[in-house]
Each structure stands twice: as structure tokens, then as C-alpha cells.
C-alpha positions as CSV (number, residue, x, y, z in Angstrom):
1,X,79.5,-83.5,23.9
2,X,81.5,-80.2,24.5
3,X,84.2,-79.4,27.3
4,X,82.9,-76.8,29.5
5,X,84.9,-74.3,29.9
6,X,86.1,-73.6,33.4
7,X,86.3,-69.9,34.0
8,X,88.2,-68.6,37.6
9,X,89.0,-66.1,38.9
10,X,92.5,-65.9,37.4
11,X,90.7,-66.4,33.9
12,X,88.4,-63.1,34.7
13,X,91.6,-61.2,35.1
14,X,93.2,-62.4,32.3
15,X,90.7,-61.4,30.2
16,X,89.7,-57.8,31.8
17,X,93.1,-57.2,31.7
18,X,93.3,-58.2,27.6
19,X,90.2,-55.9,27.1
20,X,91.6,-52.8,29.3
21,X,94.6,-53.0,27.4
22,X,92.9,-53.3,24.3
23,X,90.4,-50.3,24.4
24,X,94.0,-48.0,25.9
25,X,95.5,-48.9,22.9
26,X,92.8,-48.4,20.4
27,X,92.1,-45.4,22.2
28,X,95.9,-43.9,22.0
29,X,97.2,-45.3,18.9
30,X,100.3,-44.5,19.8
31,X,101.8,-48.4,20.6
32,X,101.7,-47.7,24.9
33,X,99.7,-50.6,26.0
34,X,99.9,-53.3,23.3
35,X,102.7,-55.2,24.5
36,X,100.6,-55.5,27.6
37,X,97.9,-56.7,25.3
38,X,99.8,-59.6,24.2
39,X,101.1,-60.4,27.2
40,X,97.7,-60.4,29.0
41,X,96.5,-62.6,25.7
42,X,99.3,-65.2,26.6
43,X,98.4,-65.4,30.3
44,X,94.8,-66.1,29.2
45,X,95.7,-68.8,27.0
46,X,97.2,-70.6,29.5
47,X,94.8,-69.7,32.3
48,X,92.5,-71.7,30.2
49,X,94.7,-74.8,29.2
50,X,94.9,-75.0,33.3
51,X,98.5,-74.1,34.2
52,X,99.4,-72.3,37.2
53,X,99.4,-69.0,38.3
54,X,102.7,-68.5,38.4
55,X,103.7,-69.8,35.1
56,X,100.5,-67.9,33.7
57,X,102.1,-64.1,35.4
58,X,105.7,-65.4,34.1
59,X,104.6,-65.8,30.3
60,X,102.6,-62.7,30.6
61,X,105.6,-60.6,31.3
62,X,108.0,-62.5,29.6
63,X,105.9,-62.2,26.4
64,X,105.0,-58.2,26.9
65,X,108.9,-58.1,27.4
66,X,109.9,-59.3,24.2
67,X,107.2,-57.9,22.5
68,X,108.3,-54.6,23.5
69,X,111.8,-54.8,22.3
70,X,110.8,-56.4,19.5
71,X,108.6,-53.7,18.3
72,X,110.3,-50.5,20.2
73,X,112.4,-49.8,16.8
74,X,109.1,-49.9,14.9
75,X,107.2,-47.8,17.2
76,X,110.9,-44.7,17.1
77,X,110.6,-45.4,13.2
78,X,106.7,-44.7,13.1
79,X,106.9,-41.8,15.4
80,X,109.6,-39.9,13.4
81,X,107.5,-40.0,10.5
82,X,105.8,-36.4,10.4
83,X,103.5,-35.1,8.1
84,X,104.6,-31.2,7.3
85,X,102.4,-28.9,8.0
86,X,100.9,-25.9,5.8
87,X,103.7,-23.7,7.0
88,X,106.7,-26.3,7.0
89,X,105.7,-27.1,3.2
90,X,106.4,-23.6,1.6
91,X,110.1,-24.7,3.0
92,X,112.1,-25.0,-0.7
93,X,109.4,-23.2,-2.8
94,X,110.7,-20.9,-4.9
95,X,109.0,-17.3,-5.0
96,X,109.5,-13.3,-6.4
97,X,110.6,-11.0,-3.8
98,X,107.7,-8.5,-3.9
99,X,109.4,-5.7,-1.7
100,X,113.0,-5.5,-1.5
101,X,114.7,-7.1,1.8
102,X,117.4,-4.9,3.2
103,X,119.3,-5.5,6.6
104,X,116.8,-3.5,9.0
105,X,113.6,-4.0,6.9
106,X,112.1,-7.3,6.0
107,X,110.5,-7.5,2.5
108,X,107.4,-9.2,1.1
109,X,106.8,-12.4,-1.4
110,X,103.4,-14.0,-2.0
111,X,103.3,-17.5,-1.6
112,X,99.8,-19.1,-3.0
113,X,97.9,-15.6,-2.9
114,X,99.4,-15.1,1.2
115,X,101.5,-11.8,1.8
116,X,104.2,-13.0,4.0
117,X,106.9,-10.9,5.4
118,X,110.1,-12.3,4.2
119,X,113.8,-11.4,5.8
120,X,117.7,-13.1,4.7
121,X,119.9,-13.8,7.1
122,X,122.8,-13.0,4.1
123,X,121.6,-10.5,1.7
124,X,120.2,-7.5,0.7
125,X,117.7,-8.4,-1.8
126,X,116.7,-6.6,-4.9
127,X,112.7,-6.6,-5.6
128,X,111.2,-8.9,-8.5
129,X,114.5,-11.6,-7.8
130,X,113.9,-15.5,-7.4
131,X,114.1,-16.3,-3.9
132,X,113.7,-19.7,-2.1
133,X,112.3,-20.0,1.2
134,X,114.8,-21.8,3.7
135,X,112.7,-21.8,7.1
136,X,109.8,-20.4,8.5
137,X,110.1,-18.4,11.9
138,X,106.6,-17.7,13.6
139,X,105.0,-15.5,10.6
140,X,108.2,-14.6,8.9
141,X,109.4,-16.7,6.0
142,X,113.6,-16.8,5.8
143,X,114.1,-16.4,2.1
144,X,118.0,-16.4,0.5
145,X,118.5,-15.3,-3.1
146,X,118.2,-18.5,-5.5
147,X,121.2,-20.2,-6.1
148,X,123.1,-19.2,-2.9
149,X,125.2,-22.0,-1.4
């Protein structure tokens, strides 16, 4: 009633390959091994419709191939997306100078109830003024006066 299923040796590979593959990728997340995947998917396909060896290898890597270029401008576009962290989101907030900045002495400003020490690159700055924060450098915040262009 049913075709059985011949499974050799070729077929075993095919599908330890698809599972290694698999499990690397799942375990990464970072697209490394799925082209592979595909590829290894392919040559078990045809392993199992009966077709040779070599034309089995030849679609595998022909098909990991174009899946990589296919999806390697997916995989740059995914990887530049960053989430900011704590530190990189006080960039642009606008805060009150607490302690006046002056050329050889940083200042304060509280950010969210944190005392950082703040320093500008440009100005002397007066206490109690608007300040925006344009970078953070280890635990210093680089603050410039508000409206400074």
C-alpha cells in the first residue's frame, strides 16, 4: 500500500547534516549556519527522490550559495539595528547644570536621580543653565549649553 522509504547512507548525511545545522543556528541566532541548512534540506530532498550523489552535493551548495547572497543584505541590515543602552539613551536629554563646568573642573547634572560628572568640550558653563547631553565618555556625560550649534 505505501512506498517504503529507502534510507542510505547519503540520506543519513543529509539529514544529520540538516539537524547540525539547525540546532547551530537556533543556538547562535545570528544567521551563520542557515544557508547551510537549506542547502543540506535540498540535498535531502533529492537524496530521497533517488538522484545521484553528485547532483545531490551540487544543489546543496548551489542552493546554500544563493541563499547566502540572497539573504547577506538582510543579515548587515539586522545586525546594525542596536538597541541603546541605559547610558547611550541619556544622549539628547536635556538637564540643569547642578555645579558649574569650567575648563579644568568638570561640573555635575542629575539625570533621573544619578549624579553624573558633566564636562563641555566648548564652554564654561554657568550653574542652574539648560544643558543637553551630546555623548557619554566612560562615567562622564559631555554636556554643551542648549541651543549651541
Amino acid at each position: 500500500m505505501y512506498k517504503e522509504v529507502k534510507m542510505d547512507t547519503h540520506t543519513i548525511v543529509w539529514a544529520i547534516l540538516l539537524v547540525v545545522f539547525v540546532i547551530l543556528e537556533v543556538s547562535t541566532l545570528a544567521l551563520v549556519s542557515i544557508w547551510f541548512a537549506v542547502g543540506s534540506l535540498a540535498g535531502l530532498i533529492l537524496s530521497l527522490l533517488g538522484f545521484s550523489i553528485q547532483l545531490q552535493v551540487l544543489a546543496g551548495i548551489i542552493i546554500s550559495v544563493l541563499m547566502l547572497t540572497l539573504t547577506i543584505p538582510y543579515a548587515k541590515k539586522i545586525r546594525r539595528k542596536r538597541t541603546m543602552t541605559n547610558v547611550e539613551s541619556l544622549i539628547g536629554k536635556k538637564v540643569l547644570l547642578s555645579e558649574s563646568i569650567e575648563f579644568s573642573k568638570p561640573g555635575l547634572v542629575t539625570v533621573n536621580g544619578v549624579k553624573w560628572t558633566a564636562v563641555s568640550n566648548k564652554d564654561i558653563l554657568e550653574i542652574n543653565i539648560p544643558v543637553i547631553i551630546t555623548a557619554v565618555d566612560g562615567n562622564k556625560l559631555i554636556v554643551e549649553k542648549e541651543g549651541n550649534d
